[in-house]
MARKOLFI-603938 format. One record per residue (C-alpha): x, y, z; chain; residue number from 1. Coordinates in Angstrom, 1 decimal, padded with zeros to 4 digits, always signed. Example, Ala and Ser with C-alpha at 12.3 -4.5 7.8 and 13.67 -1.06 7.14 Angstrom:
<sites>
{xx = +012.3, yy = -004.5, zz = +007.8, ch = A, i = 1}
{xx = +013.7, yy = -001.1, zz = +007.1, ch = A, i = 2}
</sites>
This chain:
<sites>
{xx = -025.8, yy = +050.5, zz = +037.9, ch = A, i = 1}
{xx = -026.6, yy = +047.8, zz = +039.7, ch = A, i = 2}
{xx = -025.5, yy = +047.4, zz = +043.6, ch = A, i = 3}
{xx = -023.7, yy = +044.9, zz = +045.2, ch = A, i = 4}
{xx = -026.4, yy = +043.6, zz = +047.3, ch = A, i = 5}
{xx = -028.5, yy = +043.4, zz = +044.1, ch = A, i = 6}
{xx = -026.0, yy = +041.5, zz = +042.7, ch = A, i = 7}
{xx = -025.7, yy = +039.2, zz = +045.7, ch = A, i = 8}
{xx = -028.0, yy = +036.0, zz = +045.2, ch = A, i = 9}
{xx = -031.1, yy = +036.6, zz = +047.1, ch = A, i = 10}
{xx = -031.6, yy = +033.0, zz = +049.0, ch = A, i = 11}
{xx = -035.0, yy = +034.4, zz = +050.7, ch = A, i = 12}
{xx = -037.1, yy = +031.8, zz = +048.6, ch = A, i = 13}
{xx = -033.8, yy = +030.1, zz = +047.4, ch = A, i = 14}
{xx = -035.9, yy = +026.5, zz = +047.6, ch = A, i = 15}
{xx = -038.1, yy = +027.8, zz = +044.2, ch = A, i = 16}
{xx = -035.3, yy = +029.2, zz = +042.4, ch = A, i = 17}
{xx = -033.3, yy = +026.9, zz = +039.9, ch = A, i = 18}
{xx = -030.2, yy = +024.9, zz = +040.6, ch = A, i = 19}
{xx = -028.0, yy = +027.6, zz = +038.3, ch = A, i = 20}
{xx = -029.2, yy = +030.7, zz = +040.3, ch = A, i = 21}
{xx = -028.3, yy = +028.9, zz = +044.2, ch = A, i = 22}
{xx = -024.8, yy = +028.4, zz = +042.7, ch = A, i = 23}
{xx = -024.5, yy = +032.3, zz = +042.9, ch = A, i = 24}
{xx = -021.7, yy = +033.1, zz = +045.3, ch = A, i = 25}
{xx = -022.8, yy = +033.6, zz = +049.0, ch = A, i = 26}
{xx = -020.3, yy = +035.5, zz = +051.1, ch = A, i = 27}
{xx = -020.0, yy = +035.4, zz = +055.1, ch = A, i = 28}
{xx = -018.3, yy = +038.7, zz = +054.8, ch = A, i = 29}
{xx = -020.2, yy = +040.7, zz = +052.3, ch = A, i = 30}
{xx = -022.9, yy = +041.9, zz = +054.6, ch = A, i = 31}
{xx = -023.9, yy = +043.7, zz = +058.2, ch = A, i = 32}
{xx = -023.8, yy = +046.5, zz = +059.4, ch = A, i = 33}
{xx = -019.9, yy = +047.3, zz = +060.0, ch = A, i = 34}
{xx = -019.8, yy = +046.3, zz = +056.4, ch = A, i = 35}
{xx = -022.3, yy = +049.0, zz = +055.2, ch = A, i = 36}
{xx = -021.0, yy = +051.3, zz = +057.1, ch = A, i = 37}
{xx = -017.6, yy = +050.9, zz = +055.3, ch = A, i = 38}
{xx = -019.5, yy = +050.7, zz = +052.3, ch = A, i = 39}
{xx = -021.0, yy = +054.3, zz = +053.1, ch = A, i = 40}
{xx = -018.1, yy = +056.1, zz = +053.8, ch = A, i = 41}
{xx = -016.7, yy = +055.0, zz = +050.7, ch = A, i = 42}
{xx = -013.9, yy = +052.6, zz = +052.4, ch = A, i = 43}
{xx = -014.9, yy = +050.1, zz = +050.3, ch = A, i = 44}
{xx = -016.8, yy = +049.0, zz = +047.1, ch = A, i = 45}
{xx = -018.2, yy = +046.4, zz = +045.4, ch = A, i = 46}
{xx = -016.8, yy = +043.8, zz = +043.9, ch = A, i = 47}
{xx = -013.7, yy = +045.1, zz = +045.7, ch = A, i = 48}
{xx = -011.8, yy = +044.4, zz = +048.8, ch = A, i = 49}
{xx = -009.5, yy = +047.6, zz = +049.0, ch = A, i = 50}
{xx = -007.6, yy = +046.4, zz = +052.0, ch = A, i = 51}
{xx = -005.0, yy = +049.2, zz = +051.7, ch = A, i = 52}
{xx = -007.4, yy = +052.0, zz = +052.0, ch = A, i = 53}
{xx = -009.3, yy = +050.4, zz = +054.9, ch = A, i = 54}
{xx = -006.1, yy = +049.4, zz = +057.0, ch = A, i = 55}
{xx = -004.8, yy = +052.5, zz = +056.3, ch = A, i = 56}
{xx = -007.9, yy = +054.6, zz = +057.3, ch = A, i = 57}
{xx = -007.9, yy = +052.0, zz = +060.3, ch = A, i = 58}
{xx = -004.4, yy = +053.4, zz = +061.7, ch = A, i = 59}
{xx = -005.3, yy = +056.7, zz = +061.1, ch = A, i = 60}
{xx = -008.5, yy = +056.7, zz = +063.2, ch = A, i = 61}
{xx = -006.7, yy = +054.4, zz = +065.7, ch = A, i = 62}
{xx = -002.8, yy = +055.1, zz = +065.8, ch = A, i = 63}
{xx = -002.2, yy = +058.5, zz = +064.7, ch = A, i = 64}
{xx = -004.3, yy = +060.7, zz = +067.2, ch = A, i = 65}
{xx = -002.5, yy = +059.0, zz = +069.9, ch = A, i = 66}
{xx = +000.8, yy = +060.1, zz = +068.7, ch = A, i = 67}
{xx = -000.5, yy = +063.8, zz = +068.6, ch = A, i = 68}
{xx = -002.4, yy = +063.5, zz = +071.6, ch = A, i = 69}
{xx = +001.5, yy = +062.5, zz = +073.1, ch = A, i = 70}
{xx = +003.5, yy = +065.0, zz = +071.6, ch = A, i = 71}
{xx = +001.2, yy = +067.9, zz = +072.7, ch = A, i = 72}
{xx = +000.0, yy = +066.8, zz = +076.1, ch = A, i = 73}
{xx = +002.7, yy = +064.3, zz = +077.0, ch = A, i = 74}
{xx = +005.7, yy = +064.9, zz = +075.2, ch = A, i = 75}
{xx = +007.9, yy = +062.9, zz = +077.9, ch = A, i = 76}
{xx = +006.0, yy = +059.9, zz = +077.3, ch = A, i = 77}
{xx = +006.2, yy = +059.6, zz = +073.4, ch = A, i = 78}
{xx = +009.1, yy = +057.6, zz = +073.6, ch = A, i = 79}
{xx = +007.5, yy = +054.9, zz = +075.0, ch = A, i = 80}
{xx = +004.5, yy = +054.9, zz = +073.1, ch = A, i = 81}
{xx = +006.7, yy = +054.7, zz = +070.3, ch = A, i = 82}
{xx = +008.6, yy = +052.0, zz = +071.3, ch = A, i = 83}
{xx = +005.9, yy = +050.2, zz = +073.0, ch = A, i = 84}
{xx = +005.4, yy = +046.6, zz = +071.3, ch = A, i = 85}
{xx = +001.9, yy = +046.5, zz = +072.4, ch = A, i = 86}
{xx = +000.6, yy = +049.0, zz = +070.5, ch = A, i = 87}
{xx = +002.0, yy = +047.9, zz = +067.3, ch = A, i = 88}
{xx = +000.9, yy = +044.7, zz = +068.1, ch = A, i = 89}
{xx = -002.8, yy = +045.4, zz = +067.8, ch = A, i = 90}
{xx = -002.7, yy = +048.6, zz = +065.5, ch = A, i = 91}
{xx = -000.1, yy = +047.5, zz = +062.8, ch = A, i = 92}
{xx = -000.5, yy = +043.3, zz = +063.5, ch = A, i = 93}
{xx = -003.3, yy = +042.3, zz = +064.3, ch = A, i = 94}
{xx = -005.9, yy = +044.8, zz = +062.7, ch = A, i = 95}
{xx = -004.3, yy = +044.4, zz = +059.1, ch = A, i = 96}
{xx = -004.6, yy = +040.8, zz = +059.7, ch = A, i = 97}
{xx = -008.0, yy = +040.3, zz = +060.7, ch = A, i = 98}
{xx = -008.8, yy = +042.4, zz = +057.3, ch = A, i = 99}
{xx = -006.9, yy = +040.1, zz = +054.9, ch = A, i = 100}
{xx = -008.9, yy = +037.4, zz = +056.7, ch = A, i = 101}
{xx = -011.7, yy = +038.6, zz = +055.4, ch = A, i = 102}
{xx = -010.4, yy = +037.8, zz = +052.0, ch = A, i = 103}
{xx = -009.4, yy = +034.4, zz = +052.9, ch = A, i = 104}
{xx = -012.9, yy = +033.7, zz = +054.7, ch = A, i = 105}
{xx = -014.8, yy = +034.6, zz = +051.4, ch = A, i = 106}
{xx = -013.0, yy = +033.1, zz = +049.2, ch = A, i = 107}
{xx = -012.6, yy = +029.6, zz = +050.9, ch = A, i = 108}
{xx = -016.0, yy = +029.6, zz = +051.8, ch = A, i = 109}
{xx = -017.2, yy = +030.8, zz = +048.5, ch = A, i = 110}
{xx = -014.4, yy = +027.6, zz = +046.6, ch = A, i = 111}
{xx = -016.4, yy = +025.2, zz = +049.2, ch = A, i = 112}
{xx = -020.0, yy = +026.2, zz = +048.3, ch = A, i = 113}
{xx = -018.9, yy = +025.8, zz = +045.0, ch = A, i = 114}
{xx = -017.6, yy = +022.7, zz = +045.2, ch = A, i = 115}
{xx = -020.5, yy = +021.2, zz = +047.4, ch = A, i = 116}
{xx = -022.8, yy = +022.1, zz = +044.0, ch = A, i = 117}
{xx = -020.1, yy = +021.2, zz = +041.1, ch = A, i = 118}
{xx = -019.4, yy = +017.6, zz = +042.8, ch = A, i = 119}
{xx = -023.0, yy = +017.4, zz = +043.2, ch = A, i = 120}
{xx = -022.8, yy = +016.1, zz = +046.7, ch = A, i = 121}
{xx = -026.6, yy = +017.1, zz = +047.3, ch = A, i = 122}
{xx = -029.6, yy = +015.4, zz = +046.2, ch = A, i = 123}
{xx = -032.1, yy = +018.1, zz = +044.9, ch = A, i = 124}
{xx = -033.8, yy = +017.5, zz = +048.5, ch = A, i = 125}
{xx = -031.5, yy = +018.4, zz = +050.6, ch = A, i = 126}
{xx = -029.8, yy = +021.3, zz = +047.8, ch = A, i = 127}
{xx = -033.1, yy = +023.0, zz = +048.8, ch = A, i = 128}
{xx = -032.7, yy = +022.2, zz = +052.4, ch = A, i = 129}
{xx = -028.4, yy = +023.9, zz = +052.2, ch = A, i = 130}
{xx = -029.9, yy = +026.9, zz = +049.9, ch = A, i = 131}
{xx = -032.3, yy = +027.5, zz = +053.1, ch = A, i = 132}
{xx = -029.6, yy = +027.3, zz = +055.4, ch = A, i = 133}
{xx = -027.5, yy = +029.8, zz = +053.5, ch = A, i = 134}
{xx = -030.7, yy = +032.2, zz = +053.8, ch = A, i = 135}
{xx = -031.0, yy = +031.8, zz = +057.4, ch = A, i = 136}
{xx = -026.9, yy = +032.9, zz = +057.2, ch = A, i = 137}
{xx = -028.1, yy = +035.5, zz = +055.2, ch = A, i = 138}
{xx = -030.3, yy = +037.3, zz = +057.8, ch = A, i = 139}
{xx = -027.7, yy = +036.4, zz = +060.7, ch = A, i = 140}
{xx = -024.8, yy = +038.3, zz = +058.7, ch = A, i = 141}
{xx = -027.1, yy = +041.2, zz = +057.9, ch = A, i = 142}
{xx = -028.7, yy = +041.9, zz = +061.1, ch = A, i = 143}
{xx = -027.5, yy = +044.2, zz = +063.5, ch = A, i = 144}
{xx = -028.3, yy = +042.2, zz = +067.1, ch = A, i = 145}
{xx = -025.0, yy = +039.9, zz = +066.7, ch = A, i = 146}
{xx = -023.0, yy = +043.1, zz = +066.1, ch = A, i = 147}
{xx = -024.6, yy = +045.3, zz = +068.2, ch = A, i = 148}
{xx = -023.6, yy = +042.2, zz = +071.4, ch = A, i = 149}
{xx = -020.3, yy = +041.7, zz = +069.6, ch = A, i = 150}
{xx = -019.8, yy = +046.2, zz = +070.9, ch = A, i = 151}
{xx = -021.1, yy = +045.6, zz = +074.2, ch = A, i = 152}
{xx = -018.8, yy = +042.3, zz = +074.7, ch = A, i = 153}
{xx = -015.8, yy = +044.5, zz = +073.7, ch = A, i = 154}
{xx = -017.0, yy = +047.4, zz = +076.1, ch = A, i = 155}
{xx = -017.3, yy = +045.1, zz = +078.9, ch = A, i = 156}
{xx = -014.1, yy = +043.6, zz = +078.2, ch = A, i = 157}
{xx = -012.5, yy = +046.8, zz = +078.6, ch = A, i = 158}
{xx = -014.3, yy = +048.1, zz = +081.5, ch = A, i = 159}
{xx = -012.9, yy = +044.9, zz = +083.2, ch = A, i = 160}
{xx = -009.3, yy = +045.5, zz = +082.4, ch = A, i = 161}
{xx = -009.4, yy = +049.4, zz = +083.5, ch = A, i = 162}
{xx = -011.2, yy = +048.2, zz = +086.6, ch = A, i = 163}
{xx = -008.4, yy = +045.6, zz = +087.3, ch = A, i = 164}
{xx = -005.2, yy = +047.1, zz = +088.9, ch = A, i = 165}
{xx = -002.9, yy = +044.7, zz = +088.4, ch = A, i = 166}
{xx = -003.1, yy = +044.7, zz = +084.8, ch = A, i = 167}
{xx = -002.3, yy = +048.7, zz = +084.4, ch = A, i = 168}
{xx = +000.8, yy = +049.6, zz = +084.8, ch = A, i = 169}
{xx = +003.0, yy = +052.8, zz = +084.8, ch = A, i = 170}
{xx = +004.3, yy = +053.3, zz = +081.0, ch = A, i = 171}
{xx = +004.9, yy = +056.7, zz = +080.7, ch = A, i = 172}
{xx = +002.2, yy = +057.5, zz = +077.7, ch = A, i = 173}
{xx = -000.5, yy = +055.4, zz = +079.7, ch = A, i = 174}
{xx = -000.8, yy = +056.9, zz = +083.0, ch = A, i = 175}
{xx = +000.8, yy = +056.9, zz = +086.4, ch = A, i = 176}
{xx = +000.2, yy = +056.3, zz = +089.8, ch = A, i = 177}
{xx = -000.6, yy = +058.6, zz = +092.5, ch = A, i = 178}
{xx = -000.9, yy = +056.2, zz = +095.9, ch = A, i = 179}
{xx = -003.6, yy = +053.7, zz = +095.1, ch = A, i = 180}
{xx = -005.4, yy = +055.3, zz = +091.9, ch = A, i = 181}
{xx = -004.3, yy = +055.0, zz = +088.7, ch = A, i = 182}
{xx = -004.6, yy = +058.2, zz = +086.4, ch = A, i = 183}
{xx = -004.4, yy = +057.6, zz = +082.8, ch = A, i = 184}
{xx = -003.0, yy = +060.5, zz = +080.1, ch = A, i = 185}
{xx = -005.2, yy = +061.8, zz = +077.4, ch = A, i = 186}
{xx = -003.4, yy = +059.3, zz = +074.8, ch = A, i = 187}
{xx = -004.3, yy = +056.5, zz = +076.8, ch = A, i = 188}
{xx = -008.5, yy = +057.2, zz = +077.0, ch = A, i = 189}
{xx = -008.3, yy = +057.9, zz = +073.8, ch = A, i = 190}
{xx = -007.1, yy = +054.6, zz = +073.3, ch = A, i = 191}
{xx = -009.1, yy = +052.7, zz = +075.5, ch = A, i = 192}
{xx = -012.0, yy = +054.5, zz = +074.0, ch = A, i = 193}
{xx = -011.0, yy = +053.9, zz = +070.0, ch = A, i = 194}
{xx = -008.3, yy = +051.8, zz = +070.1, ch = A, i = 195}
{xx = -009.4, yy = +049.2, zz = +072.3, ch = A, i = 196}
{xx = -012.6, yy = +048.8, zz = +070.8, ch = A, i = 197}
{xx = -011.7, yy = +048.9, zz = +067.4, ch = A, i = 198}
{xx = -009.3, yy = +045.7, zz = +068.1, ch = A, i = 199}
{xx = -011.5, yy = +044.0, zz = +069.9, ch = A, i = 200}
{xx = -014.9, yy = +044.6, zz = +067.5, ch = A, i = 201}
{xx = -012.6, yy = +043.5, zz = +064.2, ch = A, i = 202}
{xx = -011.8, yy = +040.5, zz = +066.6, ch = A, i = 203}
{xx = -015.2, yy = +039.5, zz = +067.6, ch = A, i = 204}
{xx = -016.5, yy = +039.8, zz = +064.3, ch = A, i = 205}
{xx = -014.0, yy = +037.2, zz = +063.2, ch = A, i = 206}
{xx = -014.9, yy = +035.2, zz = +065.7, ch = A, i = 207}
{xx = -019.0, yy = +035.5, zz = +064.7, ch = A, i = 208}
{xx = -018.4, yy = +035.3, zz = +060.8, ch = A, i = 209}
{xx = -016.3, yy = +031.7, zz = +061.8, ch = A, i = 210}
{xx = -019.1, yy = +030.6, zz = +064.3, ch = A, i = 211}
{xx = -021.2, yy = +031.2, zz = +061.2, ch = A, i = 212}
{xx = -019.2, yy = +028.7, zz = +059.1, ch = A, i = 213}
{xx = -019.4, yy = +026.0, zz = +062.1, ch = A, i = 214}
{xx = -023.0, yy = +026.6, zz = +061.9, ch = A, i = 215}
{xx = -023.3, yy = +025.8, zz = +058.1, ch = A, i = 216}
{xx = -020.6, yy = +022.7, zz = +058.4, ch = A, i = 217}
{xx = -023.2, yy = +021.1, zz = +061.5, ch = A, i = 218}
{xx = -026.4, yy = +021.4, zz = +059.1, ch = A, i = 219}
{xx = -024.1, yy = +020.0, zz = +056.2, ch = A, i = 220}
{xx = -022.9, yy = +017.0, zz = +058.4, ch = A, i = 221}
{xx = -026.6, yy = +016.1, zz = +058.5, ch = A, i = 222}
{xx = -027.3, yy = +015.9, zz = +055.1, ch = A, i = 223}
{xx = -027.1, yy = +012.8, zz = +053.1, ch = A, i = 224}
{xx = -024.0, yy = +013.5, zz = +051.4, ch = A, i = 225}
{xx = -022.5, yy = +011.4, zz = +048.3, ch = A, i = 226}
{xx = -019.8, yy = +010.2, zz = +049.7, ch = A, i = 227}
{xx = -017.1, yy = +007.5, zz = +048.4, ch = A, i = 228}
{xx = -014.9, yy = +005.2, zz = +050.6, ch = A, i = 229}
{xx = -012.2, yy = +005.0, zz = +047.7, ch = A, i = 230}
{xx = -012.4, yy = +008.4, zz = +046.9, ch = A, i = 231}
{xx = -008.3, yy = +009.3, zz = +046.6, ch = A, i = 232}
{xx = -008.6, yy = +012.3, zz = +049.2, ch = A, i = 233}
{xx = -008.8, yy = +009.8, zz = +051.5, ch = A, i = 234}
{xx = -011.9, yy = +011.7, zz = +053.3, ch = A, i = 235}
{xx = -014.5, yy = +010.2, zz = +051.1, ch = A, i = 236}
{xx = -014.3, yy = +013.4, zz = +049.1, ch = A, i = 237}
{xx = -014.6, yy = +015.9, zz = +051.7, ch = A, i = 238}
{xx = -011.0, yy = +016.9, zz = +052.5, ch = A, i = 239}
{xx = -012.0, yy = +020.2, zz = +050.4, ch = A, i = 240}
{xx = -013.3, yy = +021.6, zz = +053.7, ch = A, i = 241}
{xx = -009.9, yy = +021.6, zz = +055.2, ch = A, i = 242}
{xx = -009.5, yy = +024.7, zz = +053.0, ch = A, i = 243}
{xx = -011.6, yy = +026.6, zz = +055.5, ch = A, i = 244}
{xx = -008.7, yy = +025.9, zz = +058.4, ch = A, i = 245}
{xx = -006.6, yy = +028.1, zz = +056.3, ch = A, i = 246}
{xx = -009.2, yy = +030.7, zz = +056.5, ch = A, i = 247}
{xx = -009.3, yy = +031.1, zz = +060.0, ch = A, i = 248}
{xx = -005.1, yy = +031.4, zz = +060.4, ch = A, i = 249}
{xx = -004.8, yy = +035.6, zz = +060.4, ch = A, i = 250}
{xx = -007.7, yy = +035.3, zz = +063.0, ch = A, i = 251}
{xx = -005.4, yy = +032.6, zz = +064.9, ch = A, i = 252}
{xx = -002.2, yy = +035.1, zz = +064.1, ch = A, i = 253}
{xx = -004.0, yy = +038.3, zz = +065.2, ch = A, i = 254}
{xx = -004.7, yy = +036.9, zz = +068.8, ch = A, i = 255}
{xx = -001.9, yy = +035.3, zz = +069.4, ch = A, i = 256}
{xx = +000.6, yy = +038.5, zz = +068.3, ch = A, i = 257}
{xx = -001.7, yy = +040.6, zz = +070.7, ch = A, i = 258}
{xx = -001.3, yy = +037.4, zz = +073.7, ch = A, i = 259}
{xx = +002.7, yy = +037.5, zz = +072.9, ch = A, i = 260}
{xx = +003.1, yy = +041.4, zz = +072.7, ch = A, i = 261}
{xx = +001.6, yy = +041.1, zz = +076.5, ch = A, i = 262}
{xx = +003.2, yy = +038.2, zz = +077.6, ch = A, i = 263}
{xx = +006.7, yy = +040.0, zz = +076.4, ch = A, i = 264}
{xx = +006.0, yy = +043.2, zz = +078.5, ch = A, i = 265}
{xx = +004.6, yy = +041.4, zz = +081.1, ch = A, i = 266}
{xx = +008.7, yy = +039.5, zz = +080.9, ch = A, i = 267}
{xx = +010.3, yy = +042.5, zz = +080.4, ch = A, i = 268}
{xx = +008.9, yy = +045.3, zz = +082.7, ch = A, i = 269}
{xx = +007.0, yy = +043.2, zz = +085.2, ch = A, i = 270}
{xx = +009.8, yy = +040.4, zz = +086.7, ch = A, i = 271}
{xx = +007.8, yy = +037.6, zz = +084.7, ch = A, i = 272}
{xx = +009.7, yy = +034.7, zz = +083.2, ch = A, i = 273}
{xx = +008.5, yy = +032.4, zz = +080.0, ch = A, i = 274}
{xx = +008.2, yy = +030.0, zz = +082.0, ch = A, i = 275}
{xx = +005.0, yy = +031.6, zz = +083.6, ch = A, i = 276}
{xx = +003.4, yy = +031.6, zz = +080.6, ch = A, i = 277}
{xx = +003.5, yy = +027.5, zz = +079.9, ch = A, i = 278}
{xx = +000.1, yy = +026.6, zz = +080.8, ch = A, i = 279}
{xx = -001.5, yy = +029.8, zz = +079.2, ch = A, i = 280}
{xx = +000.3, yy = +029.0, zz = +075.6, ch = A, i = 281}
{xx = -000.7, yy = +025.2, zz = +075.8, ch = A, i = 282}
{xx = -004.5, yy = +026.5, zz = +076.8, ch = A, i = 283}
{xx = -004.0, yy = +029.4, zz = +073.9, ch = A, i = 284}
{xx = -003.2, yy = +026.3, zz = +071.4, ch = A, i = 285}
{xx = -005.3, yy = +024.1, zz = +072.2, ch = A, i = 286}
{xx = -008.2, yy = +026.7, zz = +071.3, ch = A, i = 287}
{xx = -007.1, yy = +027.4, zz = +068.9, ch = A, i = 288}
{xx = -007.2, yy = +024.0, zz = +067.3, ch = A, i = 289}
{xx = -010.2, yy = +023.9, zz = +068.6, ch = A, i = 290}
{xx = -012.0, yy = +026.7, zz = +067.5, ch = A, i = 291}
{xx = -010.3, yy = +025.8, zz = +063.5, ch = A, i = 292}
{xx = -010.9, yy = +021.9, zz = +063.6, ch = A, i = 293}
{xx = -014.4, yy = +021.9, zz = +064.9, ch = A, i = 294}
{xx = -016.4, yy = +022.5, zz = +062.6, ch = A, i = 295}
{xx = -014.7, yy = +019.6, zz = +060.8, ch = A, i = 296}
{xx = -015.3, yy = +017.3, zz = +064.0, ch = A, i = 297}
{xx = -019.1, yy = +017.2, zz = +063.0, ch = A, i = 298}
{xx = -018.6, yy = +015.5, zz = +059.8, ch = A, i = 299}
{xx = -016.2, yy = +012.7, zz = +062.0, ch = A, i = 300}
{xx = -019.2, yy = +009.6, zz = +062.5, ch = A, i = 301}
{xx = -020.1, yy = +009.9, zz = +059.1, ch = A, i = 302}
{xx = -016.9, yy = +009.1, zz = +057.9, ch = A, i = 303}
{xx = -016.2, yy = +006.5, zz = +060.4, ch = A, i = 304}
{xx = -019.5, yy = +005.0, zz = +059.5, ch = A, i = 305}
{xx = -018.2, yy = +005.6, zz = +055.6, ch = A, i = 306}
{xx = -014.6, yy = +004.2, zz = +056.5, ch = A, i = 307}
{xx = -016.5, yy = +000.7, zz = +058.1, ch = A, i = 308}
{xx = -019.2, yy = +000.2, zz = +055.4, ch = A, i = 309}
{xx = -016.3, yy = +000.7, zz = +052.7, ch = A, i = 310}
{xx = -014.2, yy = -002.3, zz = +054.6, ch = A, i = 311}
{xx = -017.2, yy = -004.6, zz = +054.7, ch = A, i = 312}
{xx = -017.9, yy = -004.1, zz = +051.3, ch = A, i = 313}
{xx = -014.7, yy = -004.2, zz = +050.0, ch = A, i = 314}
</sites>
């Protein structure tokens, strides 16, 4: 049978191979070396997505050893790590989102590759010059550096937080204080050891796979693209890419559940008010838009230019 990655277009010399082949899908997600690893263990398989066997496997690495570790070494503190909005927050919010967006991310990506070649907005120049680009994606996705920094961000991300006193507090299946140190339970290391990371790898992987895309819509912006001031989208045929906005909401969702879970027990157990948080939420917004409009800000002077040629002419 043949494999997935045999059936993946292979885009090494994808400026010899004709126009039919380079409109084989090409996937931002399909790829790496998280994604072979899921692929080993038999979490998932190709052609499929199987989002309810890797979110449930997920939980069950992440969630439910901390709820044994609890009720055999900490029974008095279950309670709260039952009850405790952070934790479902990441583990049952966040996580399960982040996977779905992989479905969303390859299949708007793959509707706007497909539309670049079925609209034929490429000469056959700079077709060969995209299908390149999309190789050198190829080896970014597949390579194991960007992952590899992605693990060592999220480790250093944690060590910060455990290092920083004000942010640990006393919740009974955590830790508690004895004078100045802070002593966390079994539950909780194994949490900031599995947990933690887990959250914050699916996060950063998002995050890369989407700095990918920005990467691809910069090169596109440069190419000379056949474009029409009257076209009826109003974006001289180009407001297809808005579809890739939508891709990156359970990325938007995921952080900001995890940000408000915080925020909330920071309001409820810590004297905080909403107020408080004002600045933060208008910061947390505004990247946000940032991070899911720009990519489409590179393709802004060609259209203005577009927009002013198609007046004079008119």
């Amino acid at each position: 049978m043949e494999s997935e990655a045999e059936k993946e277009l292979d885009i090494s010399s994808v400026g010899d191979i004709p126009r039919a082949a380079a409109r084989a899908e090409f996937s931002l997600v399909r790829g790496g070396p998280f994604y072979r690893l899921l692929q080993a263990v038999g979490l998932i398989h190709p052609q499929q997505w199987n989002l309810g066997r890797r979110i449930a496997a997920l939980l069950a690495i992440a969630w439910a050893p901390l709820v044994v570790i609890t009720a055999v070494s900490n029974r008095a503190g279950l309670h709260s790590l039952l009850l405790d909005p952070r934790v479902y927050a990441r583990l049952f919010v966040a996580i399960p989102a982040l996977i779905v967006g992989e479905v969303l991310m390859d299949g708007y990506f793959g509707a706007v590759l497909r539309h670049i070649r079925e609209a034929n907005l490429l000469d056959t120049a700079d077709e060969v010059r995209t299908n390149h680009v999309l190789a050198q994606l190829k080896r970014l996705r597949d390579a194991y550096l960007p992952e590899l920094i992605i693990l060592l961000l999220a480790a250093i991300d944690i060590y910060a937080n455990m290092s920083n006193r004000g942010v640990l507090d006393t919740t009974p299946w955590l830790g508690r204080r004895i004078g100045d140190s802070f002593h966390f339970t079994a539950a909780a290391m194994y949490g900031v050891l599995v947990g933690a990371p887990l959250w914050n790898f699916l996060l950063g992987l998002a995050l890369w796979r989407w700095l990918m895309w920005a990467f691809f819509a910069f090169k596109l912006s440069g190419r000379r693209l056949k474009l029409v001031a009257s076209h009826p989208d109003k974006r001289g045929g180009l407001s297809f890419l808005g579809l890739m906005v939508m891709a990156f909401a359970p990325t938007a969702f995921a952080a900001s559940s995890v940000i408000a879970s915080n925020w909330r027990n920071e309001i409820l157990h810590h004297g905080a008010h909403l107020a408080d948080f004002r600045l933060a939420a208008i910061v947390l917004v505004l990247i946000i838009a940032l991070l899911a409009l720009g990519p489409l800000l590179f393709f802004v002077p060609r259209l203005a230019a577009l927009r002013q040629k198609g007046i004079l002419e008119y």
